[in-house]
C-alpha positions in Angstrom: 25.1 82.9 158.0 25.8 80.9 154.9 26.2 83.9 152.9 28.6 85.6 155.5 30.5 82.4 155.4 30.7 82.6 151.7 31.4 86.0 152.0 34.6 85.2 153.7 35.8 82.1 151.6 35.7 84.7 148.6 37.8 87.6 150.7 40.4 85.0 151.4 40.4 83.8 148.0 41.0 87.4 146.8 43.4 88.0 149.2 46.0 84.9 148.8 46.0 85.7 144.7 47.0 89.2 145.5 49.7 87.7 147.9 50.4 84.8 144.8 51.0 88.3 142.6 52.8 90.5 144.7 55.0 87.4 145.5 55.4 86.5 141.7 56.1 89.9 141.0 59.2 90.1 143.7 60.4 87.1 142.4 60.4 88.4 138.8 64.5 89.1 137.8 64.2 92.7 138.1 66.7 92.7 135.1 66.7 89.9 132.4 66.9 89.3 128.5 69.7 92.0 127.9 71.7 91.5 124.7 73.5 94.4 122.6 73.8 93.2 118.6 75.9 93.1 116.8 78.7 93.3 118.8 81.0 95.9 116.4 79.6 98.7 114.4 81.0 101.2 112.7 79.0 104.5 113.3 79.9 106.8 109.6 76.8 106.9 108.0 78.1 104.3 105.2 74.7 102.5 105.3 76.5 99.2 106.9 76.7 98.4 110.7 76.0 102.3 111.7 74.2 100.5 114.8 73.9 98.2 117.5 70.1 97.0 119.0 70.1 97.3 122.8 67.3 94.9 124.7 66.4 94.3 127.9 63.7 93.0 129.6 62.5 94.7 133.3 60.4 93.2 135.8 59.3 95.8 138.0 59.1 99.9 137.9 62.8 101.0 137.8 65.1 103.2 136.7 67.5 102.3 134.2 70.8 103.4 132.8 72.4 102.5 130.2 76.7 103.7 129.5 79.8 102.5 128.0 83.1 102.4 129.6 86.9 102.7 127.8 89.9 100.9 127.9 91.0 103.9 130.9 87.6 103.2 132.6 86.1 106.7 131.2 82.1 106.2 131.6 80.0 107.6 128.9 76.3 107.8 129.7 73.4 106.8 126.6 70.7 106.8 128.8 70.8 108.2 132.7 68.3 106.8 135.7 65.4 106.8 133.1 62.2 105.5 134.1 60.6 102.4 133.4 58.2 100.2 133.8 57.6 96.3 133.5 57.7 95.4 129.9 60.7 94.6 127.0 62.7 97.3 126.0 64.8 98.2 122.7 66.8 100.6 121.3 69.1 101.5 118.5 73.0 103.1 119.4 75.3 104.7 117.3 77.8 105.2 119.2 77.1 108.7 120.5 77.1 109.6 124.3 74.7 112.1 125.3 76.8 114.4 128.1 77.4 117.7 127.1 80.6 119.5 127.2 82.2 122.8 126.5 85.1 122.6 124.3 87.7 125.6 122.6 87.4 126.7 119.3 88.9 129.4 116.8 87.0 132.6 118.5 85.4 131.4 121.4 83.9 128.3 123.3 81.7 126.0 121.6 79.1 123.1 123.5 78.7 119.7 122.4 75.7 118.1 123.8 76.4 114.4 121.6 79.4 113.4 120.0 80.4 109.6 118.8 83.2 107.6 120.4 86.7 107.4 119.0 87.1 103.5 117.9 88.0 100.5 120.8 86.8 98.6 122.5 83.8 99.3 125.3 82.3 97.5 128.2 78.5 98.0 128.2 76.6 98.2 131.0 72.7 98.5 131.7 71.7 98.7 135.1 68.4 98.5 137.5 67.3 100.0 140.4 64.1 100.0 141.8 61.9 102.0 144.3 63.3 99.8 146.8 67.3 100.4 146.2 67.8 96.9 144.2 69.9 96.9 141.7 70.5 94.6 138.9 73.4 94.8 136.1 74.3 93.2 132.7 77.6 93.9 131.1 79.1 92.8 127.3 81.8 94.3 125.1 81.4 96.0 122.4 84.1 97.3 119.5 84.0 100.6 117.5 86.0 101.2 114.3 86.0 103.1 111.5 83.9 105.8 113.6 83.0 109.3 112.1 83.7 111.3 115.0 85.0 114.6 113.2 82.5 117.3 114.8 80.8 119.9 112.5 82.4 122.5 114.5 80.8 125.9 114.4 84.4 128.5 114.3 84.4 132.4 114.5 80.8 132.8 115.3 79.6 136.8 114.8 77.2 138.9 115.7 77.2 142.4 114.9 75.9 145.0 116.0 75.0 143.1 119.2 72.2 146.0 119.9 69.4 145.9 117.0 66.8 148.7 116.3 64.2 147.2 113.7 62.3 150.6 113.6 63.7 151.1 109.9 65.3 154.7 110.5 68.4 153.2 109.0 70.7 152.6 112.2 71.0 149.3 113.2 68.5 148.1 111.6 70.1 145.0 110.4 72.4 142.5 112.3 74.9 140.6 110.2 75.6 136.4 111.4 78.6 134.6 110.3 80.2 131.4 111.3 82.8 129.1 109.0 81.5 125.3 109.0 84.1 122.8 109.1 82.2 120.1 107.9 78.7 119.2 106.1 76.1 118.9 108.6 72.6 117.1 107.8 71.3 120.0 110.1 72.0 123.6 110.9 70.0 126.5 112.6 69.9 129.7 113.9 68.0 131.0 116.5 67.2 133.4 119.1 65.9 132.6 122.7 65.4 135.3 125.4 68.1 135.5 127.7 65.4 135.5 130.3 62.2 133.4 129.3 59.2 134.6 131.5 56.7 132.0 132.7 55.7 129.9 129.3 59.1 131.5 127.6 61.1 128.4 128.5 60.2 126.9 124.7 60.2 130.1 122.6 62.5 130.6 119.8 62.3 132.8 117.0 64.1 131.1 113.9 66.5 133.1 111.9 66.8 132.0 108.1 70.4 131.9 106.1 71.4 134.7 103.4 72.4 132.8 100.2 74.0 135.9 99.1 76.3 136.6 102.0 77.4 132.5 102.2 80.2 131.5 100.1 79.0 127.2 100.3 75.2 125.9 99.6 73.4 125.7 103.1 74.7 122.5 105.1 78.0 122.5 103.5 81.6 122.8 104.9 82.5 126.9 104.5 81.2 130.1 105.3 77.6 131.0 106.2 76.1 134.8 106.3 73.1 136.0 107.8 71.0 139.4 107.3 69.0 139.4 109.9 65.9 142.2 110.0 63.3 140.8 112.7 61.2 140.2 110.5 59.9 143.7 109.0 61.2 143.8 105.2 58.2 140.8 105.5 56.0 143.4 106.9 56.2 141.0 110.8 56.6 141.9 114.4 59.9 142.1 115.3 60.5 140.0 118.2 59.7 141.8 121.6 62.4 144.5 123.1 64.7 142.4 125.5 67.9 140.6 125.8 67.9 137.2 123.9 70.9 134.2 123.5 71.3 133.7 119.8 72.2 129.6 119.1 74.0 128.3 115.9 73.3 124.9 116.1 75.0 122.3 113.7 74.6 118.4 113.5 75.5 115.6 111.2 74.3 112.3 110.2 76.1 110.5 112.8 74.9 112.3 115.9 77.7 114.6 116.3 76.3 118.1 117.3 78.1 121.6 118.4 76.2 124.5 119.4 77.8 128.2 119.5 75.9 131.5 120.9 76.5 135.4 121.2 74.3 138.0 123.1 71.9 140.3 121.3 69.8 143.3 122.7 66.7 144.3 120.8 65.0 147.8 121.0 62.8 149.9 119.6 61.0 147.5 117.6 
């Protein structure tokens, strides 16, 4: 009996400091500690003030988002309804929104997945919400001048033929890429994706390398960029496998502002 009693005394025990812990932990700000610093940056890659530190502290499993809103009210997200869990958080901006959008460019339509504010004045905002609908918000200002947010547009983008036979009988065996840069980018590629990935396709890419002698500037710079593009066989390769594939020109610079242009090309007989 004695044990059976003790057994008891411990089971309550056990259960009022899971009570104490689920109690703390609804107690717990779900939100707390958030600070943006500095307050003004000035996102161009000049080596002084390119970035602000975001922190934040959260207190139970939520989803968080993070945006910046204009002197019109315009909202521009940084981070959407991301997950997270209890802990301190931090993070480096530079000014760049994350939402893509299409934009018009000399021949054709280009995308522009990031691109950095024009200079102002912003109200920051991270918000909370938890599995049970809470929500919890912090809100600053913060200023942006002297921003670099010229894009390194991608204009004229070419691709001919758009049908490519890399079976070497000498028709259509080569497709020529061009594109005019407008400005240096710290990154540029070229790539092919198939128009419709199978199952494990979603990732695949096949790389397409630049033609020094058909570019007028040094790879990266503002100018004109060629491409002589086999499938691989002057290297003695496997062409890519027969299909329809989206080819991507994707350009960014050192401030986060990236453009991406693409065409349609058709591969057979390879």
């Amino acid at each position: 009996m004695r044990v059976c009693a003790r057994f008891r005394l411990s089971l309550v025990a056990i259960l009022l400091a899971c009570l104490w812990l689920l109690s703390a932990c609804a107690f717990r700000p779900l939100l707390s500690g958030a600070q943006v610093r500095p307050d003004a940056i000035s996102p161009n890659a000049d080596g002084q003030d390119d970035v602000t530190l975001i922190e934040y502290t959260i207190g139970r499993a939520a989803n968080v988002s993070i945006y910046f809103e204009d002197a019109q009210g315009k909202r521009y997200y940084f981070r959407n309804g991301e997950r997270r869990s209890r802990g301190d958080y931090g993070v480096y901006w530079g000014g760049v929104t994350n939402e893509p959008e299409a934009r018009e460019v000399e021949g054709g339509q280009m995308l522009v997945p990031s691109h950095v504010l024009p200079d102002g004045e912003y109200r920051w905002v991270i918000e909370a919400v938890d599995d049970g609908g809470r929500t919890d918000r912090a809100e600053g200002k913060i200023t942006l001048q002297n921003a670099d947010n010229a894009l390194p547009e991608l204009r004229n983008f070419t691709v001919m033929p758009q049908e490519f036979t890399p079976n070497q009988d000498g028709i259509r065996d080569r497709v020529s890429i061009g594109y005019y840069l407008m400005k240096d980018a710290e990154r540029v590629e070229v790539y092919l994706k198939p128009l419709n990935p199978g199952a494990g396709e979603e990732l695949l890419r096949y790389p397409i390398a630049e033609d020094p002698t058909k570019s007028v500037s040094e790879t990266g710079k503002a100018g004109y960029h060629g491409y002589n593009y086999d499938g691989g066989v002057d290297n003695n390769a496997e062409p890519p496998p027969d299909g329809d594939y989206a080819i991507y020109a994707d350009a960014e610079d050192k401030v986060g502002n990236r453009v991406v242009v693409s065409s349609t090309l058709t591969i057979n007989e390879g």
